[in-house]
Every structure is written in structure tokens, then in C-alpha cells.
Steps between C-alpha positions, in 0.01 A plus 500: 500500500152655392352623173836498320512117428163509318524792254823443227410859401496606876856358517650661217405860639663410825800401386524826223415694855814346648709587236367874470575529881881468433513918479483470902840375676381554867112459653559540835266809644449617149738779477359609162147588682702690703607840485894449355768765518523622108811501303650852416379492127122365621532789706562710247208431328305463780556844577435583171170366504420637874578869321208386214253419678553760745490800249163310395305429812671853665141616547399155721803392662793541637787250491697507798719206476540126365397222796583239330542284133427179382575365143133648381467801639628776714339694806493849612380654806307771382265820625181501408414865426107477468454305769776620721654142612780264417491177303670264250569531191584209261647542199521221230833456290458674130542175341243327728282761452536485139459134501162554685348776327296799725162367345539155685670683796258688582237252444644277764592768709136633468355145599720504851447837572097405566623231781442693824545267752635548856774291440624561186733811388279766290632640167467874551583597118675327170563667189761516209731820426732554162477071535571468844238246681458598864245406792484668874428370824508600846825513644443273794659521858634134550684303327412176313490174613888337340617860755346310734600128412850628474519589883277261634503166272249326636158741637335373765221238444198737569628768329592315156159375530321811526722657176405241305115543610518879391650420122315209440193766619662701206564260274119378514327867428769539215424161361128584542569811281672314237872621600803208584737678643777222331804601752379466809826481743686640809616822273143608386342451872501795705544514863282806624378542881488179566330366172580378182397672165608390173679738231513441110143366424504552089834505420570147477211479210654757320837345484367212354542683149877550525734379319653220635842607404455800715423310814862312350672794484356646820597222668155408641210308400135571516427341816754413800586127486538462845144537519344458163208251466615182267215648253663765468819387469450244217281780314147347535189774559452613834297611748441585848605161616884597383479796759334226737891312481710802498333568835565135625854568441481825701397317822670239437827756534354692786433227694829295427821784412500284179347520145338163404664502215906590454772523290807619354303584192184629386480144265575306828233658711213454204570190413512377905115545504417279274716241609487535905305587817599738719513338839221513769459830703383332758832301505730785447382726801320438819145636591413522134157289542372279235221722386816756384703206313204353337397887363860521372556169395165518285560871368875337356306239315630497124183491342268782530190297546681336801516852707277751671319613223435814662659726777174493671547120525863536632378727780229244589748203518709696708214596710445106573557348895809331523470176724702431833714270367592311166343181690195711578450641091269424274770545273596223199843499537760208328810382443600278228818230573646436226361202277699118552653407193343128445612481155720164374786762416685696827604791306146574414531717856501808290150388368307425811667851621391711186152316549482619847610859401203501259234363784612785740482785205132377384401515909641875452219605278218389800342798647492481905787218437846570746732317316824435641814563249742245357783614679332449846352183413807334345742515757269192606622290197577141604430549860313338730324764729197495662223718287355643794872705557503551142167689513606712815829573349332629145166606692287313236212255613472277261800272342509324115703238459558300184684274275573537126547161248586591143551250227551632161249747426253406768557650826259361839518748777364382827366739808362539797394820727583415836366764808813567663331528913326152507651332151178408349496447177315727357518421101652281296502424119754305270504645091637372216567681239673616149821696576347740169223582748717578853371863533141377502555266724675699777179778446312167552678423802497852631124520439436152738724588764308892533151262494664294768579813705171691455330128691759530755322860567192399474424638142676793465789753579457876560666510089231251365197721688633857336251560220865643345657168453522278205479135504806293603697470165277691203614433142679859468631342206504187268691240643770386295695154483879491514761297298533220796909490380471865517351500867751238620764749426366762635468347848863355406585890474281583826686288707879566384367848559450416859847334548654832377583362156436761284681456215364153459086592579522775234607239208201267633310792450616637177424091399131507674445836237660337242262192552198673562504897358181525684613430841425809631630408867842402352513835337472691823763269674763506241466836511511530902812235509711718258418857637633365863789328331588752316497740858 
């Protein structure tokens, strides 16, 4: 877990996000961002609208015929009679519209409609008519990129590449201009001769004022969960960096068939990204080099000061030499076995396990850090295998080992980083420690083993040269002690979670709240454990 465990108040707005997101039964290819078949009375009304605004705009435009609807908004095809030409026309819902207001409409529609940028879709006109809010765009030849995912799941690796190059080109000059796009996903990126241009800059700002029972009602949310940053999702500010994540998921999808994130539910998807990884490209397709994981592994990080902070900087990484071979990379790469349980009581197992959990989520945060995932690296669990297969299998260089003792609220964690070719040892350390202060302690941990790594380099990693990169592990927050009873649940919780025990991890973590309303991290997990129960 990231940011979540250290800010209570952080917490609280995730979990009231997971609860909101019950209006959505099914987040599969976001239907609702679609364009839906309407029902016969939204068609009436529909059609009574399309007869408004055309008796309005009669001297502009000409509406030919509906393309498409989503839960927002509805577009025409339309003539352009000035200009002699055809584009779209989008055409909010009265209510949403209402909601809005023109005056902040049209101030966000004016901001977008400066971007000119080869690779982003212009906005040709907006206006409002008798109430009606309405914006025009060229009616492109193509078809957007989920038409495309939909025949082809997975796009070839050169060409996902190359997509994601042109809208994080886009997504720079807007962000440069003062303009997050907020959306950014398969639906609003347009496939057009070859290239990729990206539709609804603006929009997504100006539904930020409505009501959130209309986005209830509608059936929608402001956002797509699929892809929405965890920012966004737990209602923190945002910035560029949330359009930064939404495109992480987007070739994450193109290169794999599959979101990083699923669900039966839009609660189940949102609340997965704060509790999981998605699993290594790199793992889950061949030819996908290194260079292309690490840029989508780092632009998935949960906290915004852990990814690209630019596009710019997301083209450059991408632009980086990938080496011959993993054995050949100056890559840090590691895998983390999962932690002997050397404490006087054998059912402490769940500890040393929870520990080890913790140690492989602090690595997460550790920019130009490969870090291989718990499932991958527990299937090793009380096995004796040599750690040079272990490294080939997981493709990691680098191997931590370690042993947890805990006797009443003390805990002494010991480990060593082992280099997986030759078995040197490259770092070792022993702690000892107050259980109250665990979190600190695996930062502290996290923090030694990433000096360790940047010696095994000789001083530094391609991450730790970019002037864009932050130290290791900065204080984003205040660190905060936990309830040690309260933590001991909690891991209780964690691991009945992993033995498909459900019912029984979500009391531990009802008690862990109960304990400690401040737990943040048990929040978000009692949460998680009861959405996927509950589906």
C-alpha cells in the first residue's frame, strides 16, 4: 500500500469514494462512455431537444443524425453551413447543463478551445441555446481507439508505443497551458491516418460542478474508474499527474487485452488500486522490453509524486536503450521471499507474512526500482530453491531475504540483499523496533536497501540521475504510529484475506478500525474485503 496508510483523512475519502461508486453494476469497457442505444422515452426527449436546438442554431448547422450517446451527452453529425464541412456536435443533457451553468461552460470550453496541438482534437465552436450547452468538433474519419481494442485486443508493441508517445505529446502542451484533460481513455482517443489525437479536452473540468446525484442518476461518474487516477478517485486536488495514470492504464490495456484494474463493479475496480499491483508487462507479453514496463509500471504509481511528472518525461523514458538481456541491464530489479517466522509462537506465520507484504509495498514507492509482486514471489514460501532460478524465473537481479521475531510489542526484523548471479551479499542490517513504529521502519528498510542498490551501480540509476526525481522515500506526509493491537489485526486480516477467508479478514478489520479510528490502511482494506465479498 502507498499514501493511504499515512493520512486518516486520506482514508476516509477513499472509502466514502467506494461507497459512492455503488451507482455502477458493471466496469468492464465502460459502457457508459460509450455511445448506448436510448430507451424509447430518452428518445423522446432526445428528439425533443435535437428539434430545440436545431430551430436555434438553423442559421450554423445542420443536424443530420445522432452518432452516438453516453449518460452526459448526446452527438449529432451535423453540416456546417459557413464553413461548408461536417463535424460533431455534442450536446449536454438539460439537467447537466443546468447543473453546470453556460458561464462556467463556456469558460472551460473557452480555455480548451486555445490548445492547438497536432495531436489533440480542436473545438471548432461551443455555445448555449434556450439552455442547451453544446460544443463542435470535427467529425473525424477513424474510429477511436476501444473500436480498435475491441477487434484487435492487444496492438502491436511498436504501435501502442507510438500512441502513447502522441497523447502524452498532447497531454504535455495541454498541461503546459493549464488544461487536464481528467478522462483520458480508449473512448476519447481518436484513431486518424495513422495517429492518435485526443477528443474532449475541457469537458471533464466543467463537469466537476455537477451535481453528484446527476452523475447517480445518469449512471456515470465524473471520471471512468477503470482508468481514474487514485487522486482522483478518493477526491484529493489534481493535476496533470492524474492524466499521467489514466494514460498508464491505457498502455497497459493496449499492450496486454486487459485493464490493470477489473471488476464486476465500479467499487471493486477503485478500490483494487489502492490495494494491488497490476502485474508486470514485461511478464504478461513477450518482446515488451524493460524500458516499456518500467515507463508503465512508474506512470501506475499511486502517488503522484512517484510518476512522470510530465508527458515530456514519459516520452524521454520511453526513448531510453533497452539492454540485451536482463543479465546485461543496468536495471535494479528484486524480489522479496517471504520473511521466516522466528518468533517463539508458530501461528505468528501471518505476522512475518503481513511484515513481508509491507517490505515489498514500501520497495514499490522507489523510482527506477522493478519490484517483483507478491503473488510471483510467494509461490516460493517454504521452499528450498536455488536464488539464482528464482531470479531468472521473476527476471529480478537482486534477492531479499529475511526473518521476522516479534515478542509483545517489539518486533526485530532481520535482512539481507543477496545479488542473485554470484550470491554476494550485498547488504545486511538487523532492526529492532516498537511495533507502534512498523511503517517507519519498513520506509527505513526500503530507504537502505535503494542505498545498497545505487553502490551496486556504482552511484546511481538512470531514476536517481533525472533532475525529475525525488529522493528515495520524501515525507509526503507526517508519519503516523499505529495501535500495535490494531496492526496485529490487521496483518491477522491480511493474511485470512490471502487464504480466501473473507468473512473472517473483514471482522479483523472492522476490529483494527475499531482499535485504531485512524488506521487509514485498515479503512481502505475493510472496504476492499467487503466490496469483493459482497460481488
Amino acid at each position: 500500500m502507498g499514501w493511504p496508510r499515512e493520512s486518516p483523512a486520506t482514508g476516509m475519502r477513499v472509502l466514502n469514494s467506494l461507497r459512492a461508486a455503488t451507482r455502477k453494476s458493471d466496469v468492464g469497457h465502460e459502457p457508459e462512455s460509450s455511445y448506448i442505444r436510448a430507451s424509447p422515452s430518452e428518445g423522446i426527449v432526445a428528439s425533443d431537444l435535437r428539434d430545440q436546438l436545431q430551430n436555434t442554431l438553423s442559421a450554423s448547422y445542420k443536424l443530420e443524425r445522432e452518432l452516438g450517446r453516453g449518460g452526459m451527452a448526446t452527438v449529432y453529425l451535423a453540416y456546417d453551413i459557413r464553413h461548408d464541412r461536417h463535424v460533431a456536435l455534442k450536446l449536454l443533457r438539460p439537467d447537466v447543463a443546468q447543473s453546470i451553468g453556460a458561464e462556467r461552460f463556456l469558460r472551460e470550453i473557452h480555455l480548451a478551445a486555445k490548445l492547438s496541438h497536432p495531436h489533440i482534437l480542436p473545438l471548432f465552436d461551443s455555445g448555449e441555446a434556450n439552455g442547451c450547452l453544446y460544443y463542435v468538433m470535427p467529425n473525424v474519419e477513424g474510429f477511436s481507439l476501444r473500436d480498435r481494442l475491441k477487434t484487435e485486443a492487444r496492438l502491436p508493441i511498436d504501435e501502442a508505443v507510438r500512441v502513447v508517445r502522441e497523447v502524452a505529446d498532447a497531454l504535455d502542451y495541454a498541461h503546459r497551458h493549464g488544461v487536464v484533460h481528467r478522462d483520458v481513455k480508449p473512448e476519447n482517443i481518436m484513431l486518424h491516418d495513422g495517429h492518435a489525437m485526443v477528443a474532449d479536452f475541457g469537458i471533464g473540468k466543467a463537469l466537476s460542478a455537477v451535481d453528484e446525484q446527476l452523475f447517480t442518476q445518469a449512471g456515470v461518474s465524473l471520471g471512468t474508474p477503470a482508468y481514474m487516477s487514485p487522486e482522483q478517485a478518493s477526491g484529493d486536488a489534481i493535476d496533470g499527474r492524474t492524466d499521467i495514470y489514466s494514460l498508464g492504464c491505457v498502455l497497459y490495456e493496449m499492450l496486454t487485452g486487459e485493464q490493470p484494474f477489473t471488476g464486476r463493479t465500479a467499487q471493486a475496480v477503485i478500490a483494487k488500486r489502492f490495494v494491488q499491483t497490476p502485474p508486470d508487462v514485461a511478464g504478461l507479453r513477450e518482446g515488451v522490453t524493460r524500458v516499456i514496463a518500467n515507463v508503465v509500471q512508474r506512470a501506475l504509481a499511486r502517488a503522484p509524486v512517484d510518476r512522470f511528472q510530465t508527458g515530456a518525461s514519459l516520452i524521454a523514458a520511453l526513448s531510453q536503450p533497452d539492454s540485451a538481456s536482463p543479465s546485461e541491464s543496468s536495471e535494479n530489479s528484486i524480489a522479496v521471499l517471504p520473511f521466516a517466522n522466528l518468533s517463539a509462537n508458530a501461528d505468528d506465520e501471518y505476522f512475518s507474512d503481513g511484515i513481508t507484504d509491507e517490505v515489498i509495498n514500501a520497495l514499490s514507492h522507489l523510482p527506477g526500482v522493478r519490484v517483483a509482486g507478491r503473488t510471483s514471489t510467494f509461490v516460493f514460501k517454504g521452499k528450498r530453491v536455488d536464488l539464482r532460478k528464482i531470479a531468472e524465473q521473476l527476471r529480478v537481479q537482486t534477492i531479499l531475504e529475511g526473518s521476522v521475531r516479534r515478542a509483545g510489542d517489539r518486533v526485530r526484523i532481520s535482512v539481507q540483499l543477496i545479488a542473485a548471479a554470484d550470491g554476494l551479499h550485498l547488504w545486511s542490517e538487523r532492526y529492532d523496533r516498537e511495533l507502534a513504529n512498523v511503517f517507519a521502519l519498513q520506509d527505513e528498510i526500503a530507504q537502505a536497501i535503494s542505498g545498497a542498490l545505487e553502490q551496486r551501480l556504482g552511484g546511481g540509476t538512470a531514476a536517481t540521475n533525472s533532475r525529475e526525481i525525488r529522493p528515495a522515500l520524501p515525507d509526503r506526509v507526517a508519519r503516523t504510529a499505529v495501535n500495535p493491537t490494531a496492526y496485529d489485526v490487521y496483518l491477522r486480516g491480511r493474511f485470512l484475506f490471502e487464504q480466501h477467508s473473507a468473512t473472517e479478514a473483514i471482522m479483523c478489520f472492522d476490529r483494527a478500525v475499531a482499535l485504531d479510528p485512524n488506521f487509514a490502511l485498515a479503512h481502505v482494506w475493510c472496504a476492499f474485503s467487503n466490496i469483493l465479498a459482497a460481488n
